[in-house]
PADOVO-697658 format. One record per residue (C-alpha): x, y, z; residue in three letters. Coordinates in nm, 2 decimals. Each point is the difference from the previous one (the first is absolute). Last residue first. Layout:
PADOVO-697658
<node><X>X</X><Y>Y</Y><Z>Z</Z><code>ALA</code></node>
...
This chain:
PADOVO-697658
<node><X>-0.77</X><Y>-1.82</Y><Z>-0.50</Z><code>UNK</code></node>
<node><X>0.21</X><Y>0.17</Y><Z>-0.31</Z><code>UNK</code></node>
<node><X>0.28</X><Y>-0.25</Y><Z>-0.21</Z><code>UNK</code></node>
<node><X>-0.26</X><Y>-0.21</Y><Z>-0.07</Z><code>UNK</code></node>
<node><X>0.15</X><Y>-0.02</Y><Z>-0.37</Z><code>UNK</code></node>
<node><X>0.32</X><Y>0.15</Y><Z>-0.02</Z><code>UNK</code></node>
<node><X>0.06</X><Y>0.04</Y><Z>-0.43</Z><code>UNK</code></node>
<node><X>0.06</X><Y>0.38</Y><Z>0.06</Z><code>UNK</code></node>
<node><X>-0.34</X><Y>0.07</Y><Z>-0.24</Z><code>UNK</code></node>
<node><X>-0.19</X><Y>-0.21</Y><Z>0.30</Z><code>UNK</code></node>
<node><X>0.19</X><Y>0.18</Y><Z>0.27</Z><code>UNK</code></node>
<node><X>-0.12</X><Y>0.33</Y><Z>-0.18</Z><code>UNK</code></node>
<node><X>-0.32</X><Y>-0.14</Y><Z>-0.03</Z><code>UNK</code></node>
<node><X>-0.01</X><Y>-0.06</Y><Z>0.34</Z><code>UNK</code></node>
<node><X>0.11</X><Y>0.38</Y><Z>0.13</Z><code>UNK</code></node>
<node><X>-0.29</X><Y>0.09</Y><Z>-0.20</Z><code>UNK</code></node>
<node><X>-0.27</X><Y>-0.18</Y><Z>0.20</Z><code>UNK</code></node>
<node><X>0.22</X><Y>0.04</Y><Z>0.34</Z><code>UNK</code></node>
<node><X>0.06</X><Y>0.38</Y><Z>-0.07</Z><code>UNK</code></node>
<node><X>-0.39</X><Y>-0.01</Y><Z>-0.14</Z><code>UNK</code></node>
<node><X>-0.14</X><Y>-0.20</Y><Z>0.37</Z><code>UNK</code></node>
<node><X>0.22</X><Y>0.32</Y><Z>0.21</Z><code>UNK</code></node>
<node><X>-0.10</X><Y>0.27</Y><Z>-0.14</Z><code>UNK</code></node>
<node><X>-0.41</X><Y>-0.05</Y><Z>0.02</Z><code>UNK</code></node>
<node><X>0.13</X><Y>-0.11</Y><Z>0.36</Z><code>UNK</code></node>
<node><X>0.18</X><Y>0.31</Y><Z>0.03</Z><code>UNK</code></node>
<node><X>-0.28</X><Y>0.20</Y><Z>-0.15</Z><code>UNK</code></node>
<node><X>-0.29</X><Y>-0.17</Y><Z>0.26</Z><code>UNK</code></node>
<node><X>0.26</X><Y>0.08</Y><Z>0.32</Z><code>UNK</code></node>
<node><X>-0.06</X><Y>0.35</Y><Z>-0.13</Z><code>UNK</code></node>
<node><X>0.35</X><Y>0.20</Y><Z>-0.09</Z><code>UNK</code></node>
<node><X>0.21</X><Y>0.18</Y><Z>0.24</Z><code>UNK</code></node>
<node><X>0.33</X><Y>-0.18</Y><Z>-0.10</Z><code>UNK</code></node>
<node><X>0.11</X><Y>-0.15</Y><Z>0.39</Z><code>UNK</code></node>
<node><X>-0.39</X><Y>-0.01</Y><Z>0.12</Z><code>UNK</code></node>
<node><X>-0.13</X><Y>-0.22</Y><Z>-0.31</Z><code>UNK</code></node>
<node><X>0.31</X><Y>-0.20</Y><Z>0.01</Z><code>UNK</code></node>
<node><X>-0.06</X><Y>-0.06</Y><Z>0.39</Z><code>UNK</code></node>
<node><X>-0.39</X><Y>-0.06</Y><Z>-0.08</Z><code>UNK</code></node>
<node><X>0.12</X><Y>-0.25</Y><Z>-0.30</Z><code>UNK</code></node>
<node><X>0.22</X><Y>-0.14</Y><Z>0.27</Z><code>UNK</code></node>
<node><X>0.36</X><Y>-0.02</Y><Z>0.01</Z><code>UNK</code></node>
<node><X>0.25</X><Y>-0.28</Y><Z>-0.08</Z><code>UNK</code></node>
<node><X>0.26</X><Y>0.24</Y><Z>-0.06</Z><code>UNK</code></node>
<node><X>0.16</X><Y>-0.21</Y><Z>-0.34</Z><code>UNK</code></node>
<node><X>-0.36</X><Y>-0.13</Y><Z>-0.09</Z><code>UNK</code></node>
<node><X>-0.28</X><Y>0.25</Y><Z>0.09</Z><code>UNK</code></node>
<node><X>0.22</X><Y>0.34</Y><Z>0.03</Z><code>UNK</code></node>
<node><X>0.26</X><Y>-0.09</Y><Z>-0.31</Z><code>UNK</code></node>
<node><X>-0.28</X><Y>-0.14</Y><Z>-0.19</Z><code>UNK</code></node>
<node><X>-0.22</X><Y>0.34</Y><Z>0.05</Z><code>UNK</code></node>
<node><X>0.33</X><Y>0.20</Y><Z>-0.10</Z><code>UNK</code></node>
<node><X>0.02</X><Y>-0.22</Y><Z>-0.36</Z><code>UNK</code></node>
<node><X>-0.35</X><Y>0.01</Y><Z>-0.10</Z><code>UNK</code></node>
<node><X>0.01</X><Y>0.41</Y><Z>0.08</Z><code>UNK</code></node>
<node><X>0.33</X><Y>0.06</Y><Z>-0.12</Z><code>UNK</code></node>
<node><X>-0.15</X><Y>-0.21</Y><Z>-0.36</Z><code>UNK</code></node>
<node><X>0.14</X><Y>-0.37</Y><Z>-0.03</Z><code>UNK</code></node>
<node><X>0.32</X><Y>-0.09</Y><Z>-0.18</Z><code>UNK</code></node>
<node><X>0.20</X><Y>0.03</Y><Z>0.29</Z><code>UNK</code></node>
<node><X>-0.19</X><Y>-0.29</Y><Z>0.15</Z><code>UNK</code></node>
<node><X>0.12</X><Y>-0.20</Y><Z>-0.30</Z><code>UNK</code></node>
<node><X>0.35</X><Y>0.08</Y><Z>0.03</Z><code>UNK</code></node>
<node><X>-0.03</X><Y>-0.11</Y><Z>0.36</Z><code>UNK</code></node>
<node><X>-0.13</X><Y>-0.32</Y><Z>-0.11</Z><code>UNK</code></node>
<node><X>0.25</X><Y>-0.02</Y><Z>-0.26</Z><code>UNK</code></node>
<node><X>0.29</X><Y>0.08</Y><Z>0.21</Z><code>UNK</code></node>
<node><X>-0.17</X><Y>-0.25</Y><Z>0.29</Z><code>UNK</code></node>
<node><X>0.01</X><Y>-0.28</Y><Z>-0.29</Z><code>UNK</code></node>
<node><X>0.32</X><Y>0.06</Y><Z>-0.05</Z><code>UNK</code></node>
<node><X>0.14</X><Y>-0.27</Y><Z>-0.29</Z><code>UNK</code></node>
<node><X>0.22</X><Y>0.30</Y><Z>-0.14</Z><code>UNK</code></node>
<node><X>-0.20</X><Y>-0.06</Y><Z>-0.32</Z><code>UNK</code></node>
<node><X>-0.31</X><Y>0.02</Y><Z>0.18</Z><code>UNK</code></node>
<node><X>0.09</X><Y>0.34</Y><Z>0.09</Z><code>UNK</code></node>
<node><X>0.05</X><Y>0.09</Y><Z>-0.34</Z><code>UNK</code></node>
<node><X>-0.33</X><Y>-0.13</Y><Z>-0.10</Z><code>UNK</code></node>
<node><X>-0.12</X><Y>0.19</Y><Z>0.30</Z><code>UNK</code></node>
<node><X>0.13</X><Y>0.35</Y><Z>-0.19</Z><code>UNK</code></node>
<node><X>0.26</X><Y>0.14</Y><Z>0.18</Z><code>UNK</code></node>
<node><X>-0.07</X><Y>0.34</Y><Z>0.12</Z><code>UNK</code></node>
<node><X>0.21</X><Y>0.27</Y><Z>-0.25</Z><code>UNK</code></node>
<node><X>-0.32</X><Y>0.16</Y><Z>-0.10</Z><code>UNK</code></node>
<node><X>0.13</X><Y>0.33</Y><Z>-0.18</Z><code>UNK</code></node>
<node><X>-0.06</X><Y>0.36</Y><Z>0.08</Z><code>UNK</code></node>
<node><X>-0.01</X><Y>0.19</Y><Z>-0.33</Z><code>UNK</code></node>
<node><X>-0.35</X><Y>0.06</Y><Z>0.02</Z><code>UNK</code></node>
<node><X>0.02</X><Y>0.18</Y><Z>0.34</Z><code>UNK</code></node>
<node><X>0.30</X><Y>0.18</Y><Z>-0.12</Z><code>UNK</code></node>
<node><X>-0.23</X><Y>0.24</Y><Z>-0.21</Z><code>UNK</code></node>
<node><X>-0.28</X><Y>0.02</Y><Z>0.22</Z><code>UNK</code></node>
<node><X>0.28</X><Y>0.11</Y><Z>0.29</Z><code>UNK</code></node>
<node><X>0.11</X><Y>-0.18</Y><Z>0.28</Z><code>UNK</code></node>
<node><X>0.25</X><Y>0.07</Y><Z>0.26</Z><code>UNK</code></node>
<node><X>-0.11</X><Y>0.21</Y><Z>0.25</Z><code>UNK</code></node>
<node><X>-0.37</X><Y>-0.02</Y><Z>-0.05</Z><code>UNK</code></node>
<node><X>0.01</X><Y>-0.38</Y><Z>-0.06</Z><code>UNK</code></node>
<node><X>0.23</X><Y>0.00</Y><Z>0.33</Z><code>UNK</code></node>
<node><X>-0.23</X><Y>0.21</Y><Z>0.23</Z><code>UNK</code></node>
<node><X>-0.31</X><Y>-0.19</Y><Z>-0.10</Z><code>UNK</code></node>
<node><X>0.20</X><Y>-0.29</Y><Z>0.10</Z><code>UNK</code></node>
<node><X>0.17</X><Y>0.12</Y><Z>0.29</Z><code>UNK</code></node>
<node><X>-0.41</X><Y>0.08</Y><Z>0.16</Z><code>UNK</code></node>
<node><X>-0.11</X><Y>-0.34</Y><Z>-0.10</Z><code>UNK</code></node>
<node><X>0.28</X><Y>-0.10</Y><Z>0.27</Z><code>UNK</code></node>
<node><X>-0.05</X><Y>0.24</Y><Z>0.22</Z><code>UNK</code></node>
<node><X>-0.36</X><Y>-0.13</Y><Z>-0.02</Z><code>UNK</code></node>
<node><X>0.05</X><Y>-0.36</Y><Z>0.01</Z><code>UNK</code></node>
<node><X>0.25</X><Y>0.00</Y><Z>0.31</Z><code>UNK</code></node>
<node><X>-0.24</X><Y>0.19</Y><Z>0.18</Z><code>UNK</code></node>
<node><X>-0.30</X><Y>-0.23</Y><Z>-0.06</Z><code>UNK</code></node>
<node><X>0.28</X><Y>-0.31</Y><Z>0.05</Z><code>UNK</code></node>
<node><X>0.08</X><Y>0.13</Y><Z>0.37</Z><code>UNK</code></node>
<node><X>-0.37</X><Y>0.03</Y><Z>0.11</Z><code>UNK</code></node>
<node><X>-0.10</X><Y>-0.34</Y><Z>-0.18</Z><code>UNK</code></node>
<node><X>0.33</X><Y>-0.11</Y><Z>0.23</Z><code>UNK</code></node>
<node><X>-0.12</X><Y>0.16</Y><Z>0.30</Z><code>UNK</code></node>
<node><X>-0.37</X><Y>-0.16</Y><Z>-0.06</Z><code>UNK</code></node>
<node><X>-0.31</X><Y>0.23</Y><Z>-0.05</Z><code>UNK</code></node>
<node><X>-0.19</X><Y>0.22</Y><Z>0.16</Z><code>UNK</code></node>
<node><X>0.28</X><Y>0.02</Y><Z>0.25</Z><code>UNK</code></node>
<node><X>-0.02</X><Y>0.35</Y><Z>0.07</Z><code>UNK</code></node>
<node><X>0.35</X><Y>0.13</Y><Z>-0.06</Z><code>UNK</code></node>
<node><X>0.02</X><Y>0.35</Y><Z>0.02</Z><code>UNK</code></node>
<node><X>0.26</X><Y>-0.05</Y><Z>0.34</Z><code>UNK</code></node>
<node><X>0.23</X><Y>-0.19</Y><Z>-0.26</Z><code>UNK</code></node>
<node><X>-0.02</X><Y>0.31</Y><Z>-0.24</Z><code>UNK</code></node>
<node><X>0.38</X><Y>0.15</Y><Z>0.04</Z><code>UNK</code></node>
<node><X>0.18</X><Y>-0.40</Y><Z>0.04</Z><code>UNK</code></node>
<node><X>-0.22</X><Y>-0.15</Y><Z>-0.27</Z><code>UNK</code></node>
<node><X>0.05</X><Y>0.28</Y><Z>-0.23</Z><code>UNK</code></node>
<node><X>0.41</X><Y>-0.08</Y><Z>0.03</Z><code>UNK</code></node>
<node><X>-0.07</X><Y>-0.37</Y><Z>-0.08</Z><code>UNK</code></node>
<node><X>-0.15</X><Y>0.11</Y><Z>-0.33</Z><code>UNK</code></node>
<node><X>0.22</X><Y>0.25</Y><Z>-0.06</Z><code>UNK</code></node>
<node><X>0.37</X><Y>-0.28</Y><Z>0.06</Z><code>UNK</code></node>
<node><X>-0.20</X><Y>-0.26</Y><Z>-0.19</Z><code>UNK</code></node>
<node><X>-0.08</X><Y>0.30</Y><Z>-0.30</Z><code>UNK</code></node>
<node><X>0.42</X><Y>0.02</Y><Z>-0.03</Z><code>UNK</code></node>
<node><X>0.04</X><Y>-0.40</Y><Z>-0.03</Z><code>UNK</code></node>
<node><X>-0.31</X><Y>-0.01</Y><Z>-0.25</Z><code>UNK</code></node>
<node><X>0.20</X><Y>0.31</Y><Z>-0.20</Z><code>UNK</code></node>
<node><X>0.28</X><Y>-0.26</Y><Z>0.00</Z><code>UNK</code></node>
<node><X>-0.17</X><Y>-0.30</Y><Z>-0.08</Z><code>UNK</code></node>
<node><X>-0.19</X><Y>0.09</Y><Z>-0.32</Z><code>UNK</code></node>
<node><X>-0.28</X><Y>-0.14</Y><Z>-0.16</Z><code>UNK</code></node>
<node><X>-0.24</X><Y>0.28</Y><Z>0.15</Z><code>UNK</code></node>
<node><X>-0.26</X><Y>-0.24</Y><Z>0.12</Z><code>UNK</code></node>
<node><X>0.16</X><Y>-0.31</Y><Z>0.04</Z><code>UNK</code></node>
<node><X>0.24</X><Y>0.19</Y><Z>0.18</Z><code>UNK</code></node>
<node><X>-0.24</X><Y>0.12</Y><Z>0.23</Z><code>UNK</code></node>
<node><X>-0.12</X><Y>-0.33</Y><Z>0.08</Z><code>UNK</code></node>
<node><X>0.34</X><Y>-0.15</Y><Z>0.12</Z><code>UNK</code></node>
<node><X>0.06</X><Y>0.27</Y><Z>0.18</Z><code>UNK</code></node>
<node><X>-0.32</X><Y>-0.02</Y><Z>0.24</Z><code>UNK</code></node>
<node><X>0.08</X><Y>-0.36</Y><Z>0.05</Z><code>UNK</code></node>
<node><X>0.35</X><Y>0.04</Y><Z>0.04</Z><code>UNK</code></node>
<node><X>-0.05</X><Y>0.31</Y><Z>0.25</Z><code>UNK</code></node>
<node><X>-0.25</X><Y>-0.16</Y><Z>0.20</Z><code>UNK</code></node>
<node><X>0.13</X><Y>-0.20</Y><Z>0.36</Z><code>UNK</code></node>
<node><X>0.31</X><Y>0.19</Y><Z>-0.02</Z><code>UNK</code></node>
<node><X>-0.12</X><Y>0.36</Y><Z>-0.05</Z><code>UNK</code></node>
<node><X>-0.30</X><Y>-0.13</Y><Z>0.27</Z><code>UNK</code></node>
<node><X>0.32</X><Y>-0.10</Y><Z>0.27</Z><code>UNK</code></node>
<node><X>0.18</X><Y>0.32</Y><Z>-0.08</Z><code>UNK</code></node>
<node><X>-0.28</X><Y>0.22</Y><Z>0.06</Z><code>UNK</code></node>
<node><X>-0.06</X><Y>-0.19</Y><Z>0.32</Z><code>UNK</code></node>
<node><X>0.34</X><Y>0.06</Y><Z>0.09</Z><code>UNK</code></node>
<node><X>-0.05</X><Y>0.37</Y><Z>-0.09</Z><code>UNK</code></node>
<node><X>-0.28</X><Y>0.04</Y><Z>0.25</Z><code>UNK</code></node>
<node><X>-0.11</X><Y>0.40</Y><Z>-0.04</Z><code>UNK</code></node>
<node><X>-0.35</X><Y>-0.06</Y><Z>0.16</Z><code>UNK</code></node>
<node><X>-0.20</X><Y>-0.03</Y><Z>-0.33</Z><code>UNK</code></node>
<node><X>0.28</X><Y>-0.30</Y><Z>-0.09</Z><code>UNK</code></node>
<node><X>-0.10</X><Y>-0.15</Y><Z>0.34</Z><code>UNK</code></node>
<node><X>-0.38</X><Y>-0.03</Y><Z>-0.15</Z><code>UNK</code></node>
<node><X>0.12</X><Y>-0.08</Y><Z>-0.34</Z><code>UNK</code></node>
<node><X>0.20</X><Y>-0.29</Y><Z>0.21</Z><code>UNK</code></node>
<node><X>-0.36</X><Y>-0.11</Y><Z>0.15</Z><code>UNK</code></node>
<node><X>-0.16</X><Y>-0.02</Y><Z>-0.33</Z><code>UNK</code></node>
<node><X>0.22</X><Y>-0.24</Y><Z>-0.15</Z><code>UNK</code></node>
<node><X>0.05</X><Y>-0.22</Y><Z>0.25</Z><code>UNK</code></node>
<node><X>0.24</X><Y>0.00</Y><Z>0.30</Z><code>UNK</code></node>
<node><X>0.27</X><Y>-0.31</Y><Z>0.02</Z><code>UNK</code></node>
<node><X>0.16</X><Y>0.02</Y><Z>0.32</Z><code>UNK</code></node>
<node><X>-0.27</X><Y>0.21</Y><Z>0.16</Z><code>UNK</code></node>
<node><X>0.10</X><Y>0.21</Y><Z>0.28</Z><code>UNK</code></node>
């Protein structure tokens, strides 16, 4: 047996009820996948709790898998909608028009960051600063180094719209730089 199996080949011994090849893809992905569902719901401990679903629709729909794309496009397209999915489910849990505009910004501004002499805080700062869409194509292209067909498969949009997406998060994320005093802060 393989010593180090790819991708593909554990979600084939995952289909056949292979727990150590469940254990070896949890391990290979779960920072990765966790890391970008907490930039997406900005909060660790429902991210921890989607991990655990995420990983569990991998182990029921690993014979559904028809490697159209790569296991970890796979994993991030289900990570992405459970966690869209939390979202919806917390503004309709918890939000109200009313408290909506009573919500305050409590993100450091990048002149605050720059205070703190963290570049990477006003960098991030900046990036938060950028619309969900802006910000989640970053996060694919940048942190996930995927590709604009990969981004295009993992948020169902045209490969055209993410790369539409993709030059105004750069464009605007720029400015922002520019405004945060970082010049060429942004390949």
């Amino acid at each position: 047996m393989n010593q180090h199996p790819d991708d593909e080949e554990l979600i084939t011994r995952i289909a056949r009820g292979d727990r150590l090849a469940m254990q070896v893809l949890f391990a290979r992905h779960n920072l990765r996948v966790f890391r970008f569902v907490v930039r997406l719901v900005k909060d660790e401990g429902i991210a921890e709790d989607m991990i655990g679903e995420v990983f569990l629709d991998v182990w029921r729909q690993a014979g559904r898998f028809e490697a159209r794309s790569s296991v970890s496009t796979w994993l991030l397209s289900i990570a992405r909608f459970k966690a869209l999915s939390a979202l919806r489910k917390r503004r309709e849990d918890q939000l109200d028009e009313d408290m909506a505009g009573e919500i305050e910004d409590d993100r450091d501004t990048p002149e605050v960051a720059l205070q703190k002499d963290d570049k990477g805080a006003a960098i991030r700062a900046c990036l938060g600063r950028l619309s969900a869409e802006h910000r989640e194509v970053v996060d694919l292209v940048y942190y996930h180094e995927k590709s604009l067909a990969e981004v295009a498969a993992i948020t169902g949009a045209h490969e055209a719209t993410v790369k539409t997406r993709l030059f105004y998060a750069r464009k605007k994320l720029s400015e922002l730089l520019a405004e945060a005093g970082i010049d060429r802060g942004w390949p």
